[in-house]
Backbone as a ProteinNet text record, in pm:
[ID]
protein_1_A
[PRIMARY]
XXXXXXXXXXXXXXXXXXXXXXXXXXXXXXXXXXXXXXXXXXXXXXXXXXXXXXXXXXXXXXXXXXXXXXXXXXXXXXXXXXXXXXXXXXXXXXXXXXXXXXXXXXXXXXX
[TERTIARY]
9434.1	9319.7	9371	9335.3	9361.8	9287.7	9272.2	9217.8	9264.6	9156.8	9244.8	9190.4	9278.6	9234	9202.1	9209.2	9155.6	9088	9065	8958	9099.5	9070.1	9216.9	9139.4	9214.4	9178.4	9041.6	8986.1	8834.2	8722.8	8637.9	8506.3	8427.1	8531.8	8452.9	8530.4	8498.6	8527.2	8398.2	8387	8313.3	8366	8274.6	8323.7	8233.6	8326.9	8285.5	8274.2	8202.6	8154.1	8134.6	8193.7	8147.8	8020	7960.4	7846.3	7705.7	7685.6	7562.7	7586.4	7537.1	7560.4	7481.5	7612	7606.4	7530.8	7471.9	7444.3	7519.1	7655.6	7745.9	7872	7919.1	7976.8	8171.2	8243.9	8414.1	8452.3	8421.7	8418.7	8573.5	8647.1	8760.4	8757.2	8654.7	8717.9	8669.4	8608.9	8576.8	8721.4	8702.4	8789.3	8731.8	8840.4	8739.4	8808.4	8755.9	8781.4	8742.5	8842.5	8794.8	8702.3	8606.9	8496.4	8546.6	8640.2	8715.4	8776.4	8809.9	8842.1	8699.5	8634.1	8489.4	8423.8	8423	8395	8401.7	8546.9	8541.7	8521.1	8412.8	8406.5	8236.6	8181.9	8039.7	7990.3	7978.9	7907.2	7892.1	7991.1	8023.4	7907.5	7946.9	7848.4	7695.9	7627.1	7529.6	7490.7	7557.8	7502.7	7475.7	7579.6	7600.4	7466.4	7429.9	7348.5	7241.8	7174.7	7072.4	7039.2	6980.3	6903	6986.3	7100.9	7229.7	7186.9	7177.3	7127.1	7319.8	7349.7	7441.7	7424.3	7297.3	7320.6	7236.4	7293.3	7223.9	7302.5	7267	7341.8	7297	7394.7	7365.7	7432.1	7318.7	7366.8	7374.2	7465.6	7506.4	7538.6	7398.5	7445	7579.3	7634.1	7748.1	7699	7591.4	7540.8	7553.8	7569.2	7539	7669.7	7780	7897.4	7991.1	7917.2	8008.6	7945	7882.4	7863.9	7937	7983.8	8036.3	8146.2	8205.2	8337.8	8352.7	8262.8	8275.9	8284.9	8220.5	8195.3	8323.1	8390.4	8524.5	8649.9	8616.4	8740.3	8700	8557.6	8567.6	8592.3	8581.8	8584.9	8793.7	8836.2	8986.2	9025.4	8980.9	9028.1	9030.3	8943.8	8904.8	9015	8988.5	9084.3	9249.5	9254.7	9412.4	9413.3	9347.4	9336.3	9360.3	9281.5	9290.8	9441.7	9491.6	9611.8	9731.4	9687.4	9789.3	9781.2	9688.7	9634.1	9693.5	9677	9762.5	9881.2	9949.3	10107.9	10160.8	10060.1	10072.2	10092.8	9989.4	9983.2	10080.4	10146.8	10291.3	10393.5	10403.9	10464.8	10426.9	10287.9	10245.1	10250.3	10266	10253.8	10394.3	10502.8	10656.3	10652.5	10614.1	10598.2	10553.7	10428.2	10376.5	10482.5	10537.3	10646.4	10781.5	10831	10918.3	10885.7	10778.2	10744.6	10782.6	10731	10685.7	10806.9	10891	11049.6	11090.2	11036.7	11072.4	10980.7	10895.9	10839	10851.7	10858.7	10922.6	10903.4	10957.7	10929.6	10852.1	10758.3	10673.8	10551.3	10559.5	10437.6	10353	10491.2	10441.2	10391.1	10447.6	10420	10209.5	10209.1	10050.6	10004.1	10042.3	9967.6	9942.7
9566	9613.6	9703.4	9656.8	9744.8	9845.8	9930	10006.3	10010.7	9980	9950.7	10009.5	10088.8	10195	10108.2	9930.9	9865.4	9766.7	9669	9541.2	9442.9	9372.3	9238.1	9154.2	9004.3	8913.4	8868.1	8794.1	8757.6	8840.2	8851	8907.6	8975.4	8906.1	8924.6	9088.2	9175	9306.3	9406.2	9464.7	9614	9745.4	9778.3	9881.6	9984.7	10141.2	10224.3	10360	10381.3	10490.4	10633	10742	10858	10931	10970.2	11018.4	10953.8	10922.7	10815.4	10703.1	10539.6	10459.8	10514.7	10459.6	10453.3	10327.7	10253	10105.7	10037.3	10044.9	9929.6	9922.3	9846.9	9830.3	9828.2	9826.4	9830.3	9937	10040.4	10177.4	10270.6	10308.3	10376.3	10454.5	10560.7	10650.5	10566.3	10479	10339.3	10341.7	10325.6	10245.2	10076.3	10019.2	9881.6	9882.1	9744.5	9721	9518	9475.7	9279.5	9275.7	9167.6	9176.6	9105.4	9043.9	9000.8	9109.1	9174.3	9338.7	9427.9	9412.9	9485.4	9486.3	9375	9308.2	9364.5	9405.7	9498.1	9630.3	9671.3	9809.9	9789.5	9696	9685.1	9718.7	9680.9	9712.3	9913.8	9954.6	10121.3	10182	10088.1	10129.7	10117.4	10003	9961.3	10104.3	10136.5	10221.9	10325	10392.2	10508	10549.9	10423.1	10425.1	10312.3	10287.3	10147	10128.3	10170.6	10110.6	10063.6	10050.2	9966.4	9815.8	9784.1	9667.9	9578.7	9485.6	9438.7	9349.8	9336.9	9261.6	9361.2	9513.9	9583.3	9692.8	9791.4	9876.3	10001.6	10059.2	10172.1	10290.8	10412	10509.3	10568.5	10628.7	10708	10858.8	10911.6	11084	11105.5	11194	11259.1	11271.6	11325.5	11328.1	11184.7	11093.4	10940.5	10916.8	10927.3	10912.2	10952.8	11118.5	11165.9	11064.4	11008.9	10940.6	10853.9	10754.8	10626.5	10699	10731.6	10810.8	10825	10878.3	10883.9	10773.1	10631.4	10553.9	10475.7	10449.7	10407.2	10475.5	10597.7	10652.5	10589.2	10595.6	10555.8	10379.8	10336.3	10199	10167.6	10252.3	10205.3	10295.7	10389.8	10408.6	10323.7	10271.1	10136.1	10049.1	9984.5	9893	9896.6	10016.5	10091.4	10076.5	10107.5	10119.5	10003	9872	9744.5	9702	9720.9	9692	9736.6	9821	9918.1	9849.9	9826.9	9732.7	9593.5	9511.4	9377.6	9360.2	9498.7	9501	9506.8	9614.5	9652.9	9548.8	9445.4	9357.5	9266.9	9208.1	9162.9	9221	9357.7	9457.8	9423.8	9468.2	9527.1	9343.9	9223.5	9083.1	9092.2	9128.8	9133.1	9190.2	9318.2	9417.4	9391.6	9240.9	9241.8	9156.4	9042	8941.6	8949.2	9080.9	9152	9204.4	9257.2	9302.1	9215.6	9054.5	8958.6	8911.1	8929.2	8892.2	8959.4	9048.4	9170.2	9160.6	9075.8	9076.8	8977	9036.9	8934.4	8768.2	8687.6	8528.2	8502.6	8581.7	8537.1	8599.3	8689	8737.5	8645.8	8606.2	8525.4	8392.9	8368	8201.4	8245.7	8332.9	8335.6	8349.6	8387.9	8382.8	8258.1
7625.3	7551	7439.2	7342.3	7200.9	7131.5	7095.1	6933.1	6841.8	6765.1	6610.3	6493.6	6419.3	6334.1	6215.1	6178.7	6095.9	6129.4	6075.6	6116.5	6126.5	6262.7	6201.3	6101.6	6220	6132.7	6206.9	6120.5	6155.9	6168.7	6267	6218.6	6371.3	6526	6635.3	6639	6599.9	6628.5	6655.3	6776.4	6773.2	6716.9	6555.2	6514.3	6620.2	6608	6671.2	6546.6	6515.7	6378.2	6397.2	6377.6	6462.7	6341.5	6396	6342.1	6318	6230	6163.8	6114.1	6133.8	6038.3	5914.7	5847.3	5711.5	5643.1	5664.8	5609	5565.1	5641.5	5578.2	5672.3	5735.9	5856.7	5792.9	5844.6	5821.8	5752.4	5832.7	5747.3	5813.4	5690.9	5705.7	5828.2	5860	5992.1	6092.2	6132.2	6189.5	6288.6	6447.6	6515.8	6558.9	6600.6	6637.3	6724.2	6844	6922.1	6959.6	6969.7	6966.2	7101.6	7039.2	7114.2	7264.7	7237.5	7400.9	7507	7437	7477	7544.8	7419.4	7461.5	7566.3	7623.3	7757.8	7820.1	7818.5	8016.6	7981.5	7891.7	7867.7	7870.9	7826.2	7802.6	7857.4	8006.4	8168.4	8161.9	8176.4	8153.7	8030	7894.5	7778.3	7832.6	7852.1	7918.9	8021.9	8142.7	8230.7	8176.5	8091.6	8034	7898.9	7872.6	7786.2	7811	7873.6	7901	7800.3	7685.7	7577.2	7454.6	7520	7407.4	7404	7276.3	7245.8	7172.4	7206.3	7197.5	7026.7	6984.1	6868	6808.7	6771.2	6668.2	6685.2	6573.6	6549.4	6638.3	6720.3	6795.8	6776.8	6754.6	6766.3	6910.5	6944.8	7072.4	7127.7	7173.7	7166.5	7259.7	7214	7266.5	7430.6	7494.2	7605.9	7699.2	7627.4	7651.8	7678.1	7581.8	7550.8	7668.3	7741.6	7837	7978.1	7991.8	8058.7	8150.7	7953.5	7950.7	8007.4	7937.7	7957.5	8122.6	8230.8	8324.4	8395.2	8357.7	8422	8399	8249.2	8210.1	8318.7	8398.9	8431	8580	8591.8	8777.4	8740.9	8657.9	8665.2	8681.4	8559.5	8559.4	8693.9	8800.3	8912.1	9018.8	9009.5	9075.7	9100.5	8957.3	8901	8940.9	8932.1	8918.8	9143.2	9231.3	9374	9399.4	9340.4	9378.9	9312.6	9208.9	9196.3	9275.4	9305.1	9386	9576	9579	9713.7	9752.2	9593.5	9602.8	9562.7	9570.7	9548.9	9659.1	9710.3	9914.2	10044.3	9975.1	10062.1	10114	10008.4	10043.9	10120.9	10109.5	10161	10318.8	10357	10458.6	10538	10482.8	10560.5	10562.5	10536.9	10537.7	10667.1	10700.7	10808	10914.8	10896.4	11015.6	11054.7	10963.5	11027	11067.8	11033.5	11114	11227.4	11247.5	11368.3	11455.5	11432.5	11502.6	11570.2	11503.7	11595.3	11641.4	11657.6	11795	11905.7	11893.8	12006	12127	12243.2	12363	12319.7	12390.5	12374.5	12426	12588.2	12662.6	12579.1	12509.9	12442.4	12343.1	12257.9	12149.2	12171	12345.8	12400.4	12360.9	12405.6	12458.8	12318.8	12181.3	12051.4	12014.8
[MASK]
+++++++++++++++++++++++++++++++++++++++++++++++++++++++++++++++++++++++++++++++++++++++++++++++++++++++++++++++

């Protein structure tokens, strides 16, 4: 996931504007963000702000903003637990199958 202090190439970009629109969109203090990117941030924008309309121009109080912000950090904690989980897992099926050859021959007859 990127930010980008210009517009690339093409046109699917979410600018992000601090203050007021101006009536005119690709604006110098402007960050963007590609709308494929945007995606996994939308859901967070949405809660943080319900009345975000995706095909219009939104302004966003700072109140709104600390929101998102909260919901972006429980979302990438998340994210970050479950990764950390399916790294584990391999680990922890290694562990059980070592175990497994330590265990008597009459034990394992009965599994």
């Amino acid at each position: 996931m990127k930010i980008l202090n210009q517009k690339g190439e093409g046109s699917c970009y979410i600018e992000f504007l601090p203050g007021k629109y101006k009536g005119k969109c690709w604006n110098k203090e402007s960050i963007y963000m590609n709308e494929e990117d945007f995606g996994f941030v939308l859901k967070c924008i949405e809660e943080g702000f319900p009345q975000y309309d995706y095909y219009s121009f939104n302004e966003i109080p700072s109140p709104s903003w600390e929101l998102i912000w909260q919901k972006l950090i429980e979302c990438f904690s998340l994210l970050k637990v479950e990764m950390i989980q399916k790294k584990l897992k391999p680990i922890s099926d290694l562990h059980f199958l070592i175990n497994m050859r330590n265990l008597p021959k009459s034990l394992m007859k009965q599994m």
